[in-house]
TORKE-18773 format. One record per residue (C-alpha): residue number from 1; x, y negated, z negated. Coordinates in steps of 0.1 Angstrom, whole numbers, padded with zeros to 4 digits, always signed. Each point is the difference from the previous one (the first is absolute). Example, Ala and Ser with C-alpha at 12.3 -4.5 7.8 and 13.67 -1.06 7.14 Angstrom:
<pts>
<pt><k>1</k><xx>+0123</xx><yy>+0045</yy><zz>-0078</zz></pt>
<pt><k>2</k><xx>+0014</xx><yy>-0034</yy><zz>+0007</zz></pt>
</pts>
This chain:
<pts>
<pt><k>1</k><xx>+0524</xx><yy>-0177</yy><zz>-0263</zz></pt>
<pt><k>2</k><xx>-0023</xx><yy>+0028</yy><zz>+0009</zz></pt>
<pt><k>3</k><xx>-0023</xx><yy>-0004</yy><zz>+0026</zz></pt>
<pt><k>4</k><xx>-0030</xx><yy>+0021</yy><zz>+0019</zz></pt>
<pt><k>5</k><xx>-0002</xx><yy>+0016</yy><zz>+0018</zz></pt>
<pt><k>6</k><xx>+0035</xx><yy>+0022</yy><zz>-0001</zz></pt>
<pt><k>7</k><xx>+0013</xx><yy>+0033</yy><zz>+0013</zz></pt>
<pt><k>8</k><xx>+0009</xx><yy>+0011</yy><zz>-0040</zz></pt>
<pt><k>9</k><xx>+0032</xx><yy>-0005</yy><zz>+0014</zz></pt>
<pt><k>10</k><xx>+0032</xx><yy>-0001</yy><zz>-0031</zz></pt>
<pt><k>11</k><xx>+0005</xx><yy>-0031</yy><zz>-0012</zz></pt>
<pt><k>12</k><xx>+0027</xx><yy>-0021</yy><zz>+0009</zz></pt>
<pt><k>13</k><xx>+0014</xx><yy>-0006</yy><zz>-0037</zz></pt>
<pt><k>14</k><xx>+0025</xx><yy>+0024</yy><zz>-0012</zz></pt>
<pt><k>15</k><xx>+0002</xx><yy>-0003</yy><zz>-0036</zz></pt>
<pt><k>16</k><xx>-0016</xx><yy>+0018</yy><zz>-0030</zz></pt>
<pt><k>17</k><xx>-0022</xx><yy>-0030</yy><zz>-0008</zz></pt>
<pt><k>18</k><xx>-0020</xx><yy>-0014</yy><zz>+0024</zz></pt>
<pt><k>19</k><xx>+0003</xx><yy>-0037</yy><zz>+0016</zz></pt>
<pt><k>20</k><xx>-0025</xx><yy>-0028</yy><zz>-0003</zz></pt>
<pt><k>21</k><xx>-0030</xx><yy>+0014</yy><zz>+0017</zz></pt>
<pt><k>22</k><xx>+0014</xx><yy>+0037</yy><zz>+0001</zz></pt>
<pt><k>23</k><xx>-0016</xx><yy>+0026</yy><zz>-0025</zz></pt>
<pt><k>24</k><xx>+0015</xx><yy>+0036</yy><zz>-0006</zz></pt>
<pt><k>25</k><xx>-0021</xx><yy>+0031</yy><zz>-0015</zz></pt>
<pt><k>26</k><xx>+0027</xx><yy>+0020</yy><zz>-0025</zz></pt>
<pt><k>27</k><xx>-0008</xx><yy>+0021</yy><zz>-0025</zz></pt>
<pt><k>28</k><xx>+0026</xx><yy>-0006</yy><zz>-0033</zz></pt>
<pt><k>29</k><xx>+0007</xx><yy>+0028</yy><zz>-0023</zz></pt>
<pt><k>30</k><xx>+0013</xx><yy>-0014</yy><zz>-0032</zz></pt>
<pt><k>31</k><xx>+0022</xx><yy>+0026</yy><zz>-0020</zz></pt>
<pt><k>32</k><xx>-0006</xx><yy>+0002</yy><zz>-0039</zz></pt>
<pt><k>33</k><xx>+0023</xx><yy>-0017</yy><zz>-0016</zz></pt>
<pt><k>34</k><xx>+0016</xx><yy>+0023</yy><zz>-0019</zz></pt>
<pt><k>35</k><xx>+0014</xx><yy>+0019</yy><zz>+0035</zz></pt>
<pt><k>36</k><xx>+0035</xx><yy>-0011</yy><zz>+0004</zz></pt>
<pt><k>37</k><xx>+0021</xx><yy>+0003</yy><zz>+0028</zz></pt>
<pt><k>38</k><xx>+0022</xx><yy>+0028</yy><zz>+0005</zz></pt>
<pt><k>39</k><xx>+0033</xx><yy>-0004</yy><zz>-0013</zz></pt>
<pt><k>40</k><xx>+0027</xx><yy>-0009</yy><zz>+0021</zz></pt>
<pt><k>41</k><xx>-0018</xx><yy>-0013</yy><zz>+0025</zz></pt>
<pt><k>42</k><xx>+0018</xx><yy>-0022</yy><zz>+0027</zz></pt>
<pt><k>43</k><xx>-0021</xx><yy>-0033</yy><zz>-0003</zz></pt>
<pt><k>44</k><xx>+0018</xx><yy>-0019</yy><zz>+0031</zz></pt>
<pt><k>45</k><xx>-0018</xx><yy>+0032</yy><zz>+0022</zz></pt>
<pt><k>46</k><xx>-0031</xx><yy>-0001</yy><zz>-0020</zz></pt>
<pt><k>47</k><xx>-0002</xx><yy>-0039</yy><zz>+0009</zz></pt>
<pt><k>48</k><xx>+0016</xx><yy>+0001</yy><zz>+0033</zz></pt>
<pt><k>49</k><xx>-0033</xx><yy>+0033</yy><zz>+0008</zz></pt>
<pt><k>50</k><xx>-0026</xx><yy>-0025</yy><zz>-0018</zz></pt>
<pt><k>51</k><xx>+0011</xx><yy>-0028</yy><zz>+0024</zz></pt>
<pt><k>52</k><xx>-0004</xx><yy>+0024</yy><zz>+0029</zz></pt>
<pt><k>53</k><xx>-0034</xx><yy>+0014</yy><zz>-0008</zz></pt>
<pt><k>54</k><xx>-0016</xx><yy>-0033</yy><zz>-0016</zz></pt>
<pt><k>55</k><xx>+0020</xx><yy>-0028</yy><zz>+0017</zz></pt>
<pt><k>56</k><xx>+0000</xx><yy>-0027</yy><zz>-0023</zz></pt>
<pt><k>57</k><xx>-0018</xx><yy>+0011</yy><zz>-0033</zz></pt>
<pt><k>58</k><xx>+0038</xx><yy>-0005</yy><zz>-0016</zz></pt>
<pt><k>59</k><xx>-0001</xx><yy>-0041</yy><zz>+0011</zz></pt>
<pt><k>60</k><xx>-0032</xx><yy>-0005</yy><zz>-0021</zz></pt>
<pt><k>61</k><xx>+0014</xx><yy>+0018</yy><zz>-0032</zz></pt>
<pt><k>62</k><xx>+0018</xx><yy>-0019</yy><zz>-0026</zz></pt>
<pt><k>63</k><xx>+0034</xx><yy>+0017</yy><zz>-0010</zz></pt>
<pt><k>64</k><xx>+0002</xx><yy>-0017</yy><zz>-0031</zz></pt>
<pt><k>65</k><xx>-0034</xx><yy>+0018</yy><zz>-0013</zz></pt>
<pt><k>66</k><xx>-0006</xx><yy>+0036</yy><zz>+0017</zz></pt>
<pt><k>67</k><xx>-0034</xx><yy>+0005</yy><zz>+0014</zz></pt>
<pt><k>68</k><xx>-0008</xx><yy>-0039</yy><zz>-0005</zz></pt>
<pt><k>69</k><xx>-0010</xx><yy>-0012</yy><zz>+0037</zz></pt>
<pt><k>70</k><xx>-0022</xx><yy>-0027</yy><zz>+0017</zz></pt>
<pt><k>71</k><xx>-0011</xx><yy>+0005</yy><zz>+0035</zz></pt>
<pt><k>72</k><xx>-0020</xx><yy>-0021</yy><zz>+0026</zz></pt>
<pt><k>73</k><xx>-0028</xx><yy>+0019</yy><zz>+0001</zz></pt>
<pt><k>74</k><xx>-0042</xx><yy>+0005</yy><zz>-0016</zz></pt>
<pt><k>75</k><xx>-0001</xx><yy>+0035</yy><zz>-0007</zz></pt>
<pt><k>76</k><xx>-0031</xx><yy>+0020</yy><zz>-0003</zz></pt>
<pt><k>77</k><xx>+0007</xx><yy>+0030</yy><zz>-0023</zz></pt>
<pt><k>78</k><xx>-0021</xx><yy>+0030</yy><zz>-0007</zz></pt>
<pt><k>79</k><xx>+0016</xx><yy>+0023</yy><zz>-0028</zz></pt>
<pt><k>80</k><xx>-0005</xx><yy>+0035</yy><zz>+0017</zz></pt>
<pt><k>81</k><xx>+0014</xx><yy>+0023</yy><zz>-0028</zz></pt>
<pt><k>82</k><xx>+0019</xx><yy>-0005</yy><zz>-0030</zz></pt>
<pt><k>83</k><xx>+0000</xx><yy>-0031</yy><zz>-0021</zz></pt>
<pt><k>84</k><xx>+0028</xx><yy>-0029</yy><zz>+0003</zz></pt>
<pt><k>85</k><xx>+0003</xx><yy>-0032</yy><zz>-0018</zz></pt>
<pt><k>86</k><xx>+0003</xx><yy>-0034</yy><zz>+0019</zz></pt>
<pt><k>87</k><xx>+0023</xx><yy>-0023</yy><zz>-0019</zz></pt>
<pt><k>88</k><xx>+0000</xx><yy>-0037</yy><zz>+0007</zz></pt>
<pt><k>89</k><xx>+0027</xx><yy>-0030</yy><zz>-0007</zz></pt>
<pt><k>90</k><xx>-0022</xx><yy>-0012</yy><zz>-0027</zz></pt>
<pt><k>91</k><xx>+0000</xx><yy>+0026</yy><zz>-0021</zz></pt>
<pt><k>92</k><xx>-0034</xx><yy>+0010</yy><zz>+0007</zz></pt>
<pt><k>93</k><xx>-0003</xx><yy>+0040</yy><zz>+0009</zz></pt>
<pt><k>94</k><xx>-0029</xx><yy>+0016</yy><zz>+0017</zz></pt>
<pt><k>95</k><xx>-0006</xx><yy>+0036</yy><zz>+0000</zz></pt>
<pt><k>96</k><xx>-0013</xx><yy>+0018</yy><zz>+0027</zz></pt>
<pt><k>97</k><xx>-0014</xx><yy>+0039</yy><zz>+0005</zz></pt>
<pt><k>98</k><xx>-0013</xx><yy>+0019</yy><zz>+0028</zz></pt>
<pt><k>99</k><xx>-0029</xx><yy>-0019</yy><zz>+0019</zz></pt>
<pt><k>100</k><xx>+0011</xx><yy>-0034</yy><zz>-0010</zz></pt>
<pt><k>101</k><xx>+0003</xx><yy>-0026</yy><zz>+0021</zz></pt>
<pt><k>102</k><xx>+0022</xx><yy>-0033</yy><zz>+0000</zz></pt>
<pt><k>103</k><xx>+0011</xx><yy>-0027</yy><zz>+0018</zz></pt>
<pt><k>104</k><xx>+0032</xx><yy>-0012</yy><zz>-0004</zz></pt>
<pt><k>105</k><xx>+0009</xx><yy>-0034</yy><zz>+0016</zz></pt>
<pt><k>106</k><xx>+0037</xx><yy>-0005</yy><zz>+0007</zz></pt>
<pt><k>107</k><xx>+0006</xx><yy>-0003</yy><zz>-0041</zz></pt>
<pt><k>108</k><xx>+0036</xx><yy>+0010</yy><zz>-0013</zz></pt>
<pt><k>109</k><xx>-0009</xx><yy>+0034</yy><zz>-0012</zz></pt>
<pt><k>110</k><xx>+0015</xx><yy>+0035</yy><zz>-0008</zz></pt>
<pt><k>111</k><xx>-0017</xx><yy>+0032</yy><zz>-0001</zz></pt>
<pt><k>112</k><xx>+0000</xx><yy>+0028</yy><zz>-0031</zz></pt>
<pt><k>113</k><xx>-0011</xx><yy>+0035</yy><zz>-0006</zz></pt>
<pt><k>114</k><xx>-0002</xx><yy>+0008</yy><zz>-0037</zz></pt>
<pt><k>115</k><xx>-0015</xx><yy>+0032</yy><zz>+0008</zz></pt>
<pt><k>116</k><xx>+0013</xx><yy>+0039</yy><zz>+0011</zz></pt>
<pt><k>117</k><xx>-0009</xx><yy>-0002</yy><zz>+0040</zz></pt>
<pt><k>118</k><xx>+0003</xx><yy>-0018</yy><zz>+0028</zz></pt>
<pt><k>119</k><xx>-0026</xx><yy>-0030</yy><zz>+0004</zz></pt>
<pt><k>120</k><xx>-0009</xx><yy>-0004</yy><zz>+0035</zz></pt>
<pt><k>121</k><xx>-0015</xx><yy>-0032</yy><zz>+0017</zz></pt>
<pt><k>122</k><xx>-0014</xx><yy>-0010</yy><zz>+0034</zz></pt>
<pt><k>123</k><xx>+0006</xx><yy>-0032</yy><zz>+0004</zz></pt>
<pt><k>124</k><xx>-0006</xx><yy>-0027</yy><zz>+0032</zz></pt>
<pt><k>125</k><xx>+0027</xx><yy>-0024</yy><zz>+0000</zz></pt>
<pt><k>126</k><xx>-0006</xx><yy>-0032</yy><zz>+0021</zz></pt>
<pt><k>127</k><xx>+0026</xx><yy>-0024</yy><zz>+0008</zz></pt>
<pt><k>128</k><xx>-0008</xx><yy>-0038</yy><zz>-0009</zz></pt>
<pt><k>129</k><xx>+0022</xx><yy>-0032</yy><zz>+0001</zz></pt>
<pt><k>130</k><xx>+0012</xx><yy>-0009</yy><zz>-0032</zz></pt>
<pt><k>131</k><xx>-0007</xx><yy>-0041</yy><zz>-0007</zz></pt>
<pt><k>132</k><xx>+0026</xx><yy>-0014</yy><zz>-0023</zz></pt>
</pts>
């Protein structure tokens, strides 16, 4: 748990998403989804760089449905560019453009880009105990 005052020192959690009282300050580009991967890429290297890079995004994904995750986290999004859809396990999608805001609160969700760039969020994530 954070506390003041502090040196700004690193904190002591080493994975992508931040623990229960942790926060992290990213920005996320989302790719349209029409960009595909190159072909013939080696996915065990791709996977084995993401891990190394973002340590841990892979454990909150599900494997069954590709982008699908849930994390322990409140994020505070700000779309910066770009325009992204934010689809929920209910079915219920909610579009988003450049100088939106949302807060997403530890929901399964997955991200889209129906259009022809990159969409671009800064986003706040802070860690929280998940009850249940």
């Amino acid at each position: 748990m954070p506390t003041l005052p502090n040196d700004g020192a690193e904190p002591a959690f080493r994975t992508w998403f931040p623990a229960d009282g942790g926060y992290r300050f990213e920005f996320i580009a989302i790719p349209s989804d029409a960009v595909s991967p190159p072909p013939g890429i080696d996915k065990a290297a791709a996977l084995a760089e993401t891990e190394k890079l973002l340590p841990g995004l892979m454990d909150v994904m599900d494997p069954k449905h590709p982008g699908w995750h849930t994390t322990d986290t409140i994020d505070l999004l700000y779309v910066v560019s770009g325009a992204c859809v934010l689809k929920l396990d209910s079915g219920e999608t909610t579009p988003l453009k450049a100088g939106d805001a949302l807060i997403q609160t530890g929901a399964r969700h997955a991200w889209g880009n129906p259009g022809d760039q990159d969409c671009t969020l800064l986003v706040v994530s802070i860690g929280v105990k998940r009850e249940g």
